[in-house]
Backbone as a ProteinNet text record, in pm:
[ID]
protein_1_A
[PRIMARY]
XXXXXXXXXXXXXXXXXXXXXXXXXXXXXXXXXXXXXXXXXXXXXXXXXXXXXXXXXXXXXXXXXXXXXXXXXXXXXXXXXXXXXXXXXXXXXXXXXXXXXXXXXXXXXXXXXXXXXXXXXXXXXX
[TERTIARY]
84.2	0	87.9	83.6	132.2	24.8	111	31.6	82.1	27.6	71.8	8.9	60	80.8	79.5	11.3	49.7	7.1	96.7	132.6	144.2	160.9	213.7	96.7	-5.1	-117	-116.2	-174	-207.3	-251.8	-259	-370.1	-221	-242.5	-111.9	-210.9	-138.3	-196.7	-147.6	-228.2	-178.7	-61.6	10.7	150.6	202	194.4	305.4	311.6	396.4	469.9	448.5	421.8	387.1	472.8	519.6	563.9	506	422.3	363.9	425	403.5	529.6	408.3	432	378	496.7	461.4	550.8	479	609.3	500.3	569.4	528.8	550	622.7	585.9	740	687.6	766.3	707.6	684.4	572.5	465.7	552.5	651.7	755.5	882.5	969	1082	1014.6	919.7	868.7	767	718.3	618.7	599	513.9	436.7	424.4	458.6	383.4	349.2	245.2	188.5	105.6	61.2	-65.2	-172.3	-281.2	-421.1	-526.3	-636.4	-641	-775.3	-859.1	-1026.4	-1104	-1142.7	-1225.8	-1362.4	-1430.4	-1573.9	-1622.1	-1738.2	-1783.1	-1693	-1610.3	-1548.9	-1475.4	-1488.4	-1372.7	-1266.5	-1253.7	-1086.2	-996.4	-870.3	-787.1	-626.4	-585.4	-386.4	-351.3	-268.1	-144	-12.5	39.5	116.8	201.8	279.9	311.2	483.3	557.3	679.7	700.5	788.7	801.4	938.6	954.7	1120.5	1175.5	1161.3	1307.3	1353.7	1252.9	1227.8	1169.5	1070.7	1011.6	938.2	869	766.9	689	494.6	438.5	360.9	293.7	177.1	131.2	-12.3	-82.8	-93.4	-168.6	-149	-188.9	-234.7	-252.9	-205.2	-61.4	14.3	191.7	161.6	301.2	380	499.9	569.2	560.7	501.4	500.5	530.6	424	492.3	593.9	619.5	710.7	752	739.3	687.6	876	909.5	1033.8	975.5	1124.7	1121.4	1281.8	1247.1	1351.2	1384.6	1420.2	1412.1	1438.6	1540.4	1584	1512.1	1446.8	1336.2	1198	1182.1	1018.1	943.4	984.2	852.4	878.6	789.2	760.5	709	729.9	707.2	630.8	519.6	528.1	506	651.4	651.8	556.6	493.8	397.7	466.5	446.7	525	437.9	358.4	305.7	169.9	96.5	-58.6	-155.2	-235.4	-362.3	-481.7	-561.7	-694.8	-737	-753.8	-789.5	-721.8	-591.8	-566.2	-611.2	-698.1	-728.6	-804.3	-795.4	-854	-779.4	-837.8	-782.1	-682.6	-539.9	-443.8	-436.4	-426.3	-386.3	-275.4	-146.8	-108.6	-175.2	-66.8	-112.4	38.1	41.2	135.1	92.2	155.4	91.3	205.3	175.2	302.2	255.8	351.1	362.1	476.8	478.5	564.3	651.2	560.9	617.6	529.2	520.5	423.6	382.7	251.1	219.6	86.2	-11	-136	-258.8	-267.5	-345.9	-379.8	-279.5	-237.8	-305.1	-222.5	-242	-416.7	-525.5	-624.6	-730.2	-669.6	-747.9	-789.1	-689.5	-647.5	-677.1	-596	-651.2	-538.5	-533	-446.9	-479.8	-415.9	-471.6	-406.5	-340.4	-273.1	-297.1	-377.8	-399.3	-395	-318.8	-340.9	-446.4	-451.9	-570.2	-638.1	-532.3	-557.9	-478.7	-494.9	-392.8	-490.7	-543.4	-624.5	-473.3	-523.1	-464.3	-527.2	-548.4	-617.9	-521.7	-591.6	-510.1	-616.5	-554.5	-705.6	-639.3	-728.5	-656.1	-629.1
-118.8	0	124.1	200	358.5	444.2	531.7	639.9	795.1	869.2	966.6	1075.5	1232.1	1316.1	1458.5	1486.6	1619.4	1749	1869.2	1964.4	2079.3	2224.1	2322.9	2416.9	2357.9	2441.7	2602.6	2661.3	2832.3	2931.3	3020.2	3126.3	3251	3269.8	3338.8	3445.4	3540.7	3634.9	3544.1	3591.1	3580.9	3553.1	3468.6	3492.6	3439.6	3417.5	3401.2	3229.4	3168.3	3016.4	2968.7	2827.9	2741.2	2656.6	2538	2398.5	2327.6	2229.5	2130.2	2011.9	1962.7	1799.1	1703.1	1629.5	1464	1371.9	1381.6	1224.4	1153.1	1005.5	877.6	808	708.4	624.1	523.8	461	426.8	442.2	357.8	322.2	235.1	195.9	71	3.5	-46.7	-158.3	-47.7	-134.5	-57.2	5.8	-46.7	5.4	124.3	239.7	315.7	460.5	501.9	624.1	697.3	845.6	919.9	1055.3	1128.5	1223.2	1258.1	1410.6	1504.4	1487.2	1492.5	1530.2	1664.4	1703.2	1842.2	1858.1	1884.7	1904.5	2022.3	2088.2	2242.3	2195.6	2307.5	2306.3	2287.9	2182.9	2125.1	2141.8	2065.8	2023.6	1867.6	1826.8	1688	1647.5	1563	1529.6	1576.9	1628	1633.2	1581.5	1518.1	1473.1	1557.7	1635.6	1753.5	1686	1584.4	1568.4	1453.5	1334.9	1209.1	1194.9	1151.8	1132.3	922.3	841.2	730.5	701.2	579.4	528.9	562.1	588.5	596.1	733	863.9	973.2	1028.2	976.1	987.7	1048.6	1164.3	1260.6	1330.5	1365.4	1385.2	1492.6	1555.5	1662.3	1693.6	1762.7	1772.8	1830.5	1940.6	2054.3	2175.6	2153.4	2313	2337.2	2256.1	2273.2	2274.8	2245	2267	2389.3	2330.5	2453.1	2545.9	2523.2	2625.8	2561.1	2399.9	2312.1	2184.3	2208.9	2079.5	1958.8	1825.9	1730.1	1695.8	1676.1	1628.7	1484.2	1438.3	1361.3	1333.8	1270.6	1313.3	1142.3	1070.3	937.4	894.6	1035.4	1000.7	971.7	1090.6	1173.8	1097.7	984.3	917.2	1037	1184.6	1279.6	1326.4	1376.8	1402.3	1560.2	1600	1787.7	1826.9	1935.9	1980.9	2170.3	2169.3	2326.8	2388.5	2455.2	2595	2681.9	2752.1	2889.5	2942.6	3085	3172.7	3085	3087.3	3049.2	3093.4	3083.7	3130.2	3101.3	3182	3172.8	3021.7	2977.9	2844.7	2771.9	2759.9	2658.5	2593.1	2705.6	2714.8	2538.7	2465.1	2345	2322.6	2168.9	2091	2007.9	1974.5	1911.8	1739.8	1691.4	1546	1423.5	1438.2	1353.9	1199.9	1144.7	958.1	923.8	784.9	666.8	532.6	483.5	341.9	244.8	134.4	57.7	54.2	98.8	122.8	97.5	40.8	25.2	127.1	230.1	397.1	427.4	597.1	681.4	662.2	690.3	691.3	831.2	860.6	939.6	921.5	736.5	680.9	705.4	677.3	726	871.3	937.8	1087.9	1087.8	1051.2	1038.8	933.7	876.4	758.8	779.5	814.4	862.7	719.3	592.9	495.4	427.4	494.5	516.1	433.3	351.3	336.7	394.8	447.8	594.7	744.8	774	938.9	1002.1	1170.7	1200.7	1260.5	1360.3	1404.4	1519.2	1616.7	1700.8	1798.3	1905	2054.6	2175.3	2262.3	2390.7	2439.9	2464.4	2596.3	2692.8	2841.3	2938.4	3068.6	3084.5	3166.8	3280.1	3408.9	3536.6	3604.4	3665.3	3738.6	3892.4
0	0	0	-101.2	-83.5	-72.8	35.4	57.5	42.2	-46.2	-106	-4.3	47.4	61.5	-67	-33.1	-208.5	-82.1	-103	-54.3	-103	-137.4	-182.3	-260.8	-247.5	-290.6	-250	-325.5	-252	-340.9	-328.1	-361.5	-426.7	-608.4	-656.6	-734.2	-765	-910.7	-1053.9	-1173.8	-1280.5	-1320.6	-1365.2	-1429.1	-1255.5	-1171.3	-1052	-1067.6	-970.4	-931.6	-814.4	-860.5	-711.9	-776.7	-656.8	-667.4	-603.9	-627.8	-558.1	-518.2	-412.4	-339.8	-329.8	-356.4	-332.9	-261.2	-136.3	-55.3	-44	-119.5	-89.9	20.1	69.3	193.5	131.4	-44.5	-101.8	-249.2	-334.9	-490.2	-523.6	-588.5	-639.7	-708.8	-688.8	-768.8	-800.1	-918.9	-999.6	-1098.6	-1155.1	-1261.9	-1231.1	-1251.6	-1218.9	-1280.6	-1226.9	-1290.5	-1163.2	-1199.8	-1076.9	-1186.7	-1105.2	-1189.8	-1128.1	-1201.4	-1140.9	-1202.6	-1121.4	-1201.7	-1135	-1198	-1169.8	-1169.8	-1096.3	-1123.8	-1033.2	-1168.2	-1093.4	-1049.5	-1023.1	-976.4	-1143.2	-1146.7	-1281.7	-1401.7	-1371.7	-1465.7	-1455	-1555.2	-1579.5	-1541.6	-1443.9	-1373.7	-1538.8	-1514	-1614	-1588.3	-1668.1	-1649	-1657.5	-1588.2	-1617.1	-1635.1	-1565.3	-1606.1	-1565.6	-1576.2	-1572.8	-1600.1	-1521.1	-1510	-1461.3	-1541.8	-1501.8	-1471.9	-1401.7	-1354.9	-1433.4	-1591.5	-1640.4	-1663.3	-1601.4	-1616	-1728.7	-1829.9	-1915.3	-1866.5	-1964.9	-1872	-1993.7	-1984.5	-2062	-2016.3	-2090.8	-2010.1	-2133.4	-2065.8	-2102.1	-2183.2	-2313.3	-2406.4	-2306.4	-2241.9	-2159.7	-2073.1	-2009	-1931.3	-2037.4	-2089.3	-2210.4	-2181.7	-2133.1	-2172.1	-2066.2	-1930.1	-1781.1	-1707.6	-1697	-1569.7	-1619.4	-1494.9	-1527.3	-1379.6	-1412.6	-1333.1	-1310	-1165.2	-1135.3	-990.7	-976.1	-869.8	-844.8	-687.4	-611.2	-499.1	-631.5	-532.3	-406.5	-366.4	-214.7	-112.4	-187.2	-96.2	-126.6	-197.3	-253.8	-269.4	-333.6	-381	-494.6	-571.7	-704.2	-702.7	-746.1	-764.1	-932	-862.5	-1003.6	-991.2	-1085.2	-1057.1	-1167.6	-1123.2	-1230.5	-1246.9	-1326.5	-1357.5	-1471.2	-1425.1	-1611.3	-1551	-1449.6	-1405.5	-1448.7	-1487.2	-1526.3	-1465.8	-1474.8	-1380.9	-1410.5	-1526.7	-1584.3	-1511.2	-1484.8	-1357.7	-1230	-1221.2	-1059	-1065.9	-964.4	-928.5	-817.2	-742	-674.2	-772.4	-721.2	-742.4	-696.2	-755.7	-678.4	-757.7	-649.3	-742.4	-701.8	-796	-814.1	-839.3	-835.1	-844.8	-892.5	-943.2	-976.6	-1053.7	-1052.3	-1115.3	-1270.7	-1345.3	-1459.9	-1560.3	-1700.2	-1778	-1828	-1827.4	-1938.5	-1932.5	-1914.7	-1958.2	-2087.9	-2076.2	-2208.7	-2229.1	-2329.5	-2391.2	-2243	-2287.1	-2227.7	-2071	-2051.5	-1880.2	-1816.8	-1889.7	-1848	-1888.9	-2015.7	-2009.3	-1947.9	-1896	-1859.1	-1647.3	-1641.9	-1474.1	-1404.6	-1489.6	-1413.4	-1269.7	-1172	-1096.8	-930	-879.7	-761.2	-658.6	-622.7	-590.6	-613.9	-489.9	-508	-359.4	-376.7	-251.1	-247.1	-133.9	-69.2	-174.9	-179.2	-329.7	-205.1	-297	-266.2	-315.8	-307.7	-391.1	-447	-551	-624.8	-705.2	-642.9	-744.9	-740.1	-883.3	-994.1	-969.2	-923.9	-972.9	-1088.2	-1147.5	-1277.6	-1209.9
[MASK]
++++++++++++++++++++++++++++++++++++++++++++++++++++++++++++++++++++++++++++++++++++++++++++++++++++++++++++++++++++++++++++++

């Protein structure tokens, strides 16, 4: 059983930076996936973004190019820094983990994960 932690949520202007932490308690095998997912008030869980053991890493089209998904094996946590926020961001955060071959499309759309933390808020005001 892992149990994930996600942290760093908070309240920015337009254009400002957060980093979000996910500690896990360990990792779902050698092989695996860790990654964010993201869901506002009525709207659709969404993938932001997916990093695996071999450091392969994918995201989403509307996170392209601002965030970016790291990890820190020492430490069993996974980060995802924002940078250039937009009001459209604003949701609850949650990462996940799961034993996995490689990131892949599927993954990041599918959110089929048995690993999730609690979530984190993050809002963006314009």
């Amino acid at each position: 059983q892992v149990q994930l932690v996600d942290s760093g949520g908070g309240s920015v202007q337009s254009g400002g930076s957060l980093r979000l932490s996910c500690a896990a308690s360990g990792y779902p095998g050698r092989s695996y996936c860790l990654g964010w997912f993201r869901q506002a008030p009525g709207k659709e869980r969404e993938g932001v973004a997916l990093i695996d053991s071999t450091g392969k890493t994918i995201y989403s089209d509307s996170v392209k190019g601002r965030f970016t998904i790291s990890q820190d094996d020492e430490k069993n946590t996974h980060y995802l820094q924002m940078n250039n926020l937009k009001p459209d961001d604003t949701a609850m955060y949650y990462c996940v983990a799961d034993f996995c071959l490689g990131v892949a499309i599927g993954h990041l759309i599918e959110g089929d994960f048995d690993y999730w933390g609690q979530g984190t808020q993050v809002t963006v005001s314009s």
